[in-house]
N, C-alpha and C positions, 0 to 999 in steps of 0.2 A: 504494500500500500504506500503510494506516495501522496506525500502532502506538500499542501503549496505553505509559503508561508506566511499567510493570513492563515491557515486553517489551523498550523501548527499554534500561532498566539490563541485563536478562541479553543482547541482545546486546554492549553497551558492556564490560561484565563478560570476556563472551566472547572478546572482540577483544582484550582489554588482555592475558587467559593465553595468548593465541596471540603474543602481541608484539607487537603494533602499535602502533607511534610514532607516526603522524602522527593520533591523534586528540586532537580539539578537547576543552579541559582544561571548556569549558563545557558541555559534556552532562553534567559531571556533575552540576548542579543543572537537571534541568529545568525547565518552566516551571511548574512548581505549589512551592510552597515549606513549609516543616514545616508553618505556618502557615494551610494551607489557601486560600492565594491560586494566583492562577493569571495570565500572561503573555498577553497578546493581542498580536498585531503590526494595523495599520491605516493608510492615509493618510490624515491631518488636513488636506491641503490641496486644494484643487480641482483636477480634471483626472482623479479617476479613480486605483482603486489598482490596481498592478503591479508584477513583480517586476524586476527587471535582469538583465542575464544573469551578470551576478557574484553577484547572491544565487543564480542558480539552478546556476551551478555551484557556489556551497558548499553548496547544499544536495546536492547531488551529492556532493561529498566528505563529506559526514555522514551517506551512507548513502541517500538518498534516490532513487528509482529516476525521477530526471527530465533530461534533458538541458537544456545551456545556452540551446540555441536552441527551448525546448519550452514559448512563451508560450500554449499553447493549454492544457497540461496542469496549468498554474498555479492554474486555478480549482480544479483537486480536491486541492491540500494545505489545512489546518484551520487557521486564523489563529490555533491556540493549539497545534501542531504546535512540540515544544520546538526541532526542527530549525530551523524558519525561526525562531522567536525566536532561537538561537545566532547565524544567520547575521547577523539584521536587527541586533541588537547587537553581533556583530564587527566588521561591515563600515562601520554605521551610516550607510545613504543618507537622505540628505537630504527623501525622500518620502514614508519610514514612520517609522513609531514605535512603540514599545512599552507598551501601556498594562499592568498590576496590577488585576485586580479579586478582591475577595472571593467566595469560592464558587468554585460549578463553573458558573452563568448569567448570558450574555450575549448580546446582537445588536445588529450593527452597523449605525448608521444613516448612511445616505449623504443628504446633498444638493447637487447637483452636483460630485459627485465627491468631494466632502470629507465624510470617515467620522468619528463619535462612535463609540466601544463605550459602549453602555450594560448596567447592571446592573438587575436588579427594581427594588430602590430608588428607582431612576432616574425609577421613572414613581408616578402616583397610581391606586391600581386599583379598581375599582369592586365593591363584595361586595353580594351579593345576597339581601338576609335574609330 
């Protein structure tokens, strides 16, 4: 289940007038900021990116409908999912990272395992006059 993120504040909203303590204080800046930037999570280094099962059970605890041991279900959350950005910045493992990019476009480039986020800027583009 993906959520946009207005949907994500009125559940977070919701939860908080129902009482709910144990939510994480960092959902409340998702990953996009006043500013119009936005969070990527990626691994920078070779071997491949994945999640651990400590990130996947906090993403568990932040709502997200995935179990610990559910490395196969990893591929359909969105590497700009404020969830996983909360968890990969609280937990901060050693195999991801969080990049900041301007806008709302990006694609990550891998080679051998080891991922760039790239932005438009990023590249030279060819116009067609």
């Amino acid at each position: 289940m993906k959520l946009t993120i207005k949907q994500l504040k009125q559940m977070i909203k919701e939860q908080v007038e129902e009482g709910w303590s144990d939510r994480d204080s960092s959902l409340d800046e998702p990953s996009m900021s006043q500013s119009g930037s936005h969070k990527v999570v990626y691994h920078p280094d070779y071997g491949g990116f994945g999640l651990s099962s400590k990130i996947l059970a906090e993403l568990s605890r932040l709502g997200l409908d995935i179990a610990a041991d559910d490395y196969d279900g990893q591929d359909s959350i969105s590497r700009h999912d404020p969830r996983l950005v909360a968890a990969v910045e609280k937990l901060k493992p050693s195999s991801l990272a969080v990049a900041t990019i301007k806008g709302n476009k990006y694609r990550i480039d891998e080679y051998d395992g080891a991922e760039s986020v790239m932005e438009p800027e990023n590249y030279d583009w060819v116009t067609v006059d």
